[in-house]
N, C-alpha and C positions, 0 to 999 in steps of 0.2 A: 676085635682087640679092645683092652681097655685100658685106659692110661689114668694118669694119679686124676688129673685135672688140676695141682698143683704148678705153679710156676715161681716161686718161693723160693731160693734158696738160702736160709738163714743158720751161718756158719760162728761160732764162738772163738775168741781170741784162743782161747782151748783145742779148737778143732782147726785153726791156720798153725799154730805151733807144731802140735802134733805133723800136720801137714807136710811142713815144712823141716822136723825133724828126722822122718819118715825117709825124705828124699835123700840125707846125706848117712843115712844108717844110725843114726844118733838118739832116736826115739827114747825115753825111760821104761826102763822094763816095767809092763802092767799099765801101760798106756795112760794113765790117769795120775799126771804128776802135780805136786805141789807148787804155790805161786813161789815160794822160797826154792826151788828146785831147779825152775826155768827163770827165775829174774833177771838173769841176764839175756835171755830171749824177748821178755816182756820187753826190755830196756829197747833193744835193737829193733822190735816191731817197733813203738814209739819214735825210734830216731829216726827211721825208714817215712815214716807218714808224715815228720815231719817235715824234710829233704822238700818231701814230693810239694809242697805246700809252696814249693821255689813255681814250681812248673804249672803251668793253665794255658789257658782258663781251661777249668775244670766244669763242662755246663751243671753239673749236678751238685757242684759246689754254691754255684749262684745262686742268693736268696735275695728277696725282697724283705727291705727294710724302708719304715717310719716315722717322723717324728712332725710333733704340729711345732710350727713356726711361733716363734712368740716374742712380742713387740720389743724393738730396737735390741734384740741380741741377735749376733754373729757371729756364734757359736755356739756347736753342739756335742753332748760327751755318749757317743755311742758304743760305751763301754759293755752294754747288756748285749749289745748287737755282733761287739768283739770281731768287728772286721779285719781281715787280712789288707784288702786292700777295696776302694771302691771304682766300680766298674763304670756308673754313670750315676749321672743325681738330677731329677724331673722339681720343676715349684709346681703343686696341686692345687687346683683353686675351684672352687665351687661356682657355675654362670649362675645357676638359678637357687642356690642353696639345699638341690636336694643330689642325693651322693650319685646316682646314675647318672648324672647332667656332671661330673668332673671335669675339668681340662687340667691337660699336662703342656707345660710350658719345656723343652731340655734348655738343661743348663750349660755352660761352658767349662769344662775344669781347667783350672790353673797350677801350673808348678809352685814352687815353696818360693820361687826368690819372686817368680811373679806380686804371688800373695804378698809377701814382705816386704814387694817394693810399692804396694799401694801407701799413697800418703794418708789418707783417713780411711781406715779399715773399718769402721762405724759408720760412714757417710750413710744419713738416710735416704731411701727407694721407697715407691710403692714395688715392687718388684726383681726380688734376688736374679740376678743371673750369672752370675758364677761362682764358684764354689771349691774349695780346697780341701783336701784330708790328710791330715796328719797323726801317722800311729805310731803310736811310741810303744815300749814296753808295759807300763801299765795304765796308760790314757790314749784312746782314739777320740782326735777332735775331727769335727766337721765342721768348716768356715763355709761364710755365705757371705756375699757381696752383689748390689748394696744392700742394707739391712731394713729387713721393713719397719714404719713407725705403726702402724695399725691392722695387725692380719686379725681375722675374723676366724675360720675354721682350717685355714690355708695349712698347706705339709708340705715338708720335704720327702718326695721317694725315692731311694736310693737301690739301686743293685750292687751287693757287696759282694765278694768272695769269702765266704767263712774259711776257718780253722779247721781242720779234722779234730775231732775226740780221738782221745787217748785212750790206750786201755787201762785199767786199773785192777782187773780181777779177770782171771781166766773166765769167766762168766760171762763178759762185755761182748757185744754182738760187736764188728767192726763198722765203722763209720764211713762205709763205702758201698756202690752197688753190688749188685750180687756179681755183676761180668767181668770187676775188679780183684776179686776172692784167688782165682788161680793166679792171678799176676803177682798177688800181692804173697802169695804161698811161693813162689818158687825163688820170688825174690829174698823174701827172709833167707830160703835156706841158701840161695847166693850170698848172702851178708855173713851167715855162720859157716861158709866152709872154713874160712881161716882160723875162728874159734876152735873148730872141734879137729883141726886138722888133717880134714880131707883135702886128697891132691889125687891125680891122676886122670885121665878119660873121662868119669864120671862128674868130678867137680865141674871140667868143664864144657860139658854137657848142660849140668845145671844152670851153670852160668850163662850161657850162650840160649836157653832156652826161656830165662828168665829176665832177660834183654831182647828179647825176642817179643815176648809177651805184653812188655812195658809199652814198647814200641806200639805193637798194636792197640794197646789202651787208649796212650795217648791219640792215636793217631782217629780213633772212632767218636774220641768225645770233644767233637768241635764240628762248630758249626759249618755247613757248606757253602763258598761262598763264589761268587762271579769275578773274574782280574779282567776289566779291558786294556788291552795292549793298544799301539798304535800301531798303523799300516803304513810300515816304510816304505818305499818304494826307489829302487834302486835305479840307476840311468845307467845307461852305456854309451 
């Protein structure tokens, strides 16, 4: 027997439409439709990915992010980084100056009224240890507390939660892993039964199988974790 040797699957905003129009009968005749034809499809995949952006941690969402420290500031704008939200943030410091030899210090985060309630949010440290993030609509700050007066090669490393990409052209690969592709197909066309006005057995079918799917998504991309309980012990 021979098989692809492929483990790949790389599907087009294009090919989840279709996908997903496919299921509720709605497809455009000659399969190959205009971005002005399904825009309102395009729209609802967008809204759908961004929804999901509520829910995590997503592990394949987590990225490492950088930035070097630099003398008496206490804030940083990691606008390029364009974080959702940050997950944890390490101070980097070089023992011997050479980069294999790192240490990572963790840091403490703090809430907003925490941060706001420091009296000097400047105070000089040789060593940040706590840290706050605040995203706005079009600025993501990172605070650090206390602020060093003299770093040398020292960083901040942070694990943030990105954003999903959007699609913008039926060409756009989707911004997810490939095991995500049928959840996120069956889901859209749960989203348009209302649109296109399907009802009966079959709508909900889709629906139930596309809540179905979600579920297991979710439920696969998190990490495994230990709960110790205590041992009650009951008298009579």
């Amino acid at each position: 027997m021979t098989t692809s040797g492929v483990t790949a699957l790389t599907l087009t905003a294009r090919d989840i439409i279709l996908f997903a129009l496919n299921k509720i009968s709605a497809a455009p005749i000659g399969q190959n439709p205009a971005e002005t034809e399904v825009a309102p499809v395009i729209l609802e995949l967008n809204l759908m990915l961004k929804e999901w952006e509520f829910d995590g941690p997503h592990l394949w969402r987590q990225t490492l992010g950088t930035t070097t420290l630099l003398a008496n500031t206490g804030s940083y704008s990691l606008v390029t980084d364009n974080p959702l939200r940050i997950m944890e943030c390490r101070y980097r410091y070089p023992s011997t100056g050479i980069t294999s030899d790192e240490r990572d210090l963790p840091m403490e985060a703090m809430s907003r009224d925490a941060y706001m309630e420091l009296p000097c949010k400047l105070s000089p440290g040789t060593v940040p240890t706590m840290w706050y993030f605040d995203p706005q609509e079009t600025t993501q700050t990172l605070y650090i507390w206390p602020v060093p007066t003299n770093p040398t090669t020292d960083k901040l490393v942070y694990t943030y939660q990105r954003r999903f990409q959007i699609i913008q052209t039926l060409n756009d690969s989707l911004d997810v892993p490939q095991e995500w592709l049928s959840t996120i197909g069956y889901n859209l066309a749960s989203r348009m039964l209302d649109d296109y006005g399907v009802e009966g057995l079959s709508s909900q079918r889709i629906a139930l199988r596309a809540e179905k799917l979600l579920l297991k998504a979710k439920s696969f991309d998190r990490e495994g974790f230990v709960k110790f309980m205590p041992n009650y012990r009951f008298r009579r």
